[in-house]
C-alpha positions as CSV (number, residue, x, y, z in Angstrom):
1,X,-8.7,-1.0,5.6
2,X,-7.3,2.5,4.7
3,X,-5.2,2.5,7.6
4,X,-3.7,-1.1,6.8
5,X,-3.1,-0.1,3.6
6,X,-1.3,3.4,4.5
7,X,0.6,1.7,7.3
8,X,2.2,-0.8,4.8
9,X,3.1,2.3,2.2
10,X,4.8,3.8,5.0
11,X,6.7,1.1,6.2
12,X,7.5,-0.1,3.0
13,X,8.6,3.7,1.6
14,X,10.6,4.0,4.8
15,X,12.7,1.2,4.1
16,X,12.9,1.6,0.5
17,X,14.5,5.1,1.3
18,X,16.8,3.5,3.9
19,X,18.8,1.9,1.1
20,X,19.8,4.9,-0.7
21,X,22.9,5.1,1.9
22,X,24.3,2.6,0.6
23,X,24.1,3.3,-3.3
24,X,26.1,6.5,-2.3
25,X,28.7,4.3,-0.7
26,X,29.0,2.1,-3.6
27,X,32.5,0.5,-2.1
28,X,30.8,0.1,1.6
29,X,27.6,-2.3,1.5
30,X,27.1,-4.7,4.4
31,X,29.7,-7.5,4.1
32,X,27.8,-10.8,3.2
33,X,27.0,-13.7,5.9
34,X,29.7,-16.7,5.7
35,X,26.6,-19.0,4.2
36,X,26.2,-16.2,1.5
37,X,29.1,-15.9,0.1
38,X,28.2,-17.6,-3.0
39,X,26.4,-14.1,-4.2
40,X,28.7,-11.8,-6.5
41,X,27.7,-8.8,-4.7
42,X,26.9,-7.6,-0.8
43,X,24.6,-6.2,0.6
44,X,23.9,-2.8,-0.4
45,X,25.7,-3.2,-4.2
46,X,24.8,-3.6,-7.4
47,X,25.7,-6.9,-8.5
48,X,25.4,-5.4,-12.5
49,X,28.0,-2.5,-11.5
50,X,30.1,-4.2,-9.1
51,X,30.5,-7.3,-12.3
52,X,31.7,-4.5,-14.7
53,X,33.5,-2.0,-12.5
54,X,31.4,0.7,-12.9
55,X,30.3,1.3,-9.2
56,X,32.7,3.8,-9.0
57,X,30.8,5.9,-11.8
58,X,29.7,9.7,-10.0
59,X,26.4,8.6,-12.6
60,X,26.2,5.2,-10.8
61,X,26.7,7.1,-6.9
62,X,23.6,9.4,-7.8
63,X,21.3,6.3,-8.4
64,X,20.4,6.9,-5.0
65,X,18.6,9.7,-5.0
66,X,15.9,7.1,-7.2
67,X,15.6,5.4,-3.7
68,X,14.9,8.5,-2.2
69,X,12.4,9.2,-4.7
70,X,10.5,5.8,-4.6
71,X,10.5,6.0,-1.1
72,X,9.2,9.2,-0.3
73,X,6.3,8.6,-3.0
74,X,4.9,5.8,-2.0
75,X,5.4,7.4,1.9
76,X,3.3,10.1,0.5
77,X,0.7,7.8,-1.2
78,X,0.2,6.3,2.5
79,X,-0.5,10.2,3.6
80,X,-3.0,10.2,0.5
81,X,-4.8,7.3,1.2
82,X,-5.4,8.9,4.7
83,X,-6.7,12.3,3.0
84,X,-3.3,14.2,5.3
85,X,-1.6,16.7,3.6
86,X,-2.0,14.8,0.1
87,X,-4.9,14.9,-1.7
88,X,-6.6,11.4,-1.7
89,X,-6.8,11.8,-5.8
90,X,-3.2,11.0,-6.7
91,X,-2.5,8.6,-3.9
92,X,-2.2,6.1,-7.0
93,X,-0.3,7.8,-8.9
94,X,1.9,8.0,-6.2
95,X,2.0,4.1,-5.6
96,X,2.8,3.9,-8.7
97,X,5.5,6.1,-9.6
98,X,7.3,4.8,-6.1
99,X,6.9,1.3,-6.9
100,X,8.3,1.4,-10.3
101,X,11.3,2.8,-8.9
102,X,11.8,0.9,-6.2
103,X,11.2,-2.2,-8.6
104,X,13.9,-0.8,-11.3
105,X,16.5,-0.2,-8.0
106,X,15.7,-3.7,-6.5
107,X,16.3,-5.0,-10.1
108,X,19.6,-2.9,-10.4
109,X,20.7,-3.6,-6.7
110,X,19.5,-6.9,-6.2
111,X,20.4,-9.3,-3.0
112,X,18.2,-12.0,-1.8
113,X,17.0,-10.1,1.1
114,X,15.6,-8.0,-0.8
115,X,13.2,-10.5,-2.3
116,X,10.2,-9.1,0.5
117,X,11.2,-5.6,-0.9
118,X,10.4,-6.4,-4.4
119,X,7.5,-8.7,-3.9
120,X,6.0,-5.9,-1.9
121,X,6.4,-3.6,-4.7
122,X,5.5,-6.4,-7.7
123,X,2.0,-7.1,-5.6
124,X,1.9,-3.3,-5.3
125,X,2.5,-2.8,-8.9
126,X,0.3,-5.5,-9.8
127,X,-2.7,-3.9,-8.0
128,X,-2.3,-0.5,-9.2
129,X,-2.4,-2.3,-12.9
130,X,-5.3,-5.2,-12.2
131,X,-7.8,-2.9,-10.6
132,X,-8.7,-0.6,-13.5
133,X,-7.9,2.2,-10.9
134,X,-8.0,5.3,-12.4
135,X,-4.4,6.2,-11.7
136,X,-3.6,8.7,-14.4
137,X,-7.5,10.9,-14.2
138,X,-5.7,13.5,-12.9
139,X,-3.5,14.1,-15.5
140,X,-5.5,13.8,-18.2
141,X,-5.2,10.6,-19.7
């Protein structure tokens, strides 16, 4: 189960990193499919920033390094759960911190591809929260 469970925060972390390339290309994105069209924004965009011009923003470009960030956490909670290199104590923590991010970015760069990406970080979030696991023991509170 501990490997299941770390495989899926890899693969999950790995693609939530992948998208940061295009948040620092806000003008690029991957061109929508002829049956998509319909959606304000393609893939890769913000459909908030694109709707008010902002994408542009140098504050708006760096947005991707929260990508990065939610990626390589939860990447790093798989190596807890697995006891390698990161201690197994704040593998939760670590779930946690990357799946709130990733949620905020899917939120902020939303496409309806995405909708595996955030439903595997909601059910991620979700069991983090439900569990009662004692996520922040190692902080203190």
């Amino acid at each position: 189960m501990k490997i299941a469970l770390a495989i899926l925060l890899f693969v999950h972390g790995f693609i939530v990193a992948a998208q940061s390339s295009a948040s620092f290309k806000p003008k690029g994105g991957t061109p929508n499919p002829a049956w998509m069209k319909w959606f304000p924004a393609n893939l890769g965009q913000s459909w908030l920033f694109s709707r008010y011009g902002i994408e542009k923003m140098p504050q708006v470009k760096d947005l991707g390094y929260l990508w990065i960030i939610a990626g390589v956490a939860l990447i790093l909670a798989g190596l807890g759960v697995l006891g390698v290199v990161i201690p197994v104590a704040i593998w939760r923590m670590l779930a946690l911190v990357g799946a709130v991010f990733s949620l905020i970015m899917l939120v902020l760069y939303f496409h309806p591809f995405y909708i595996i990406g955030f439903s595997a970080s909601l059910l991620l979030l979700i069991a983090l929260l439900l569990k009662s696991w004692p996520i922040f023991t190692n902080i203190g509170l």
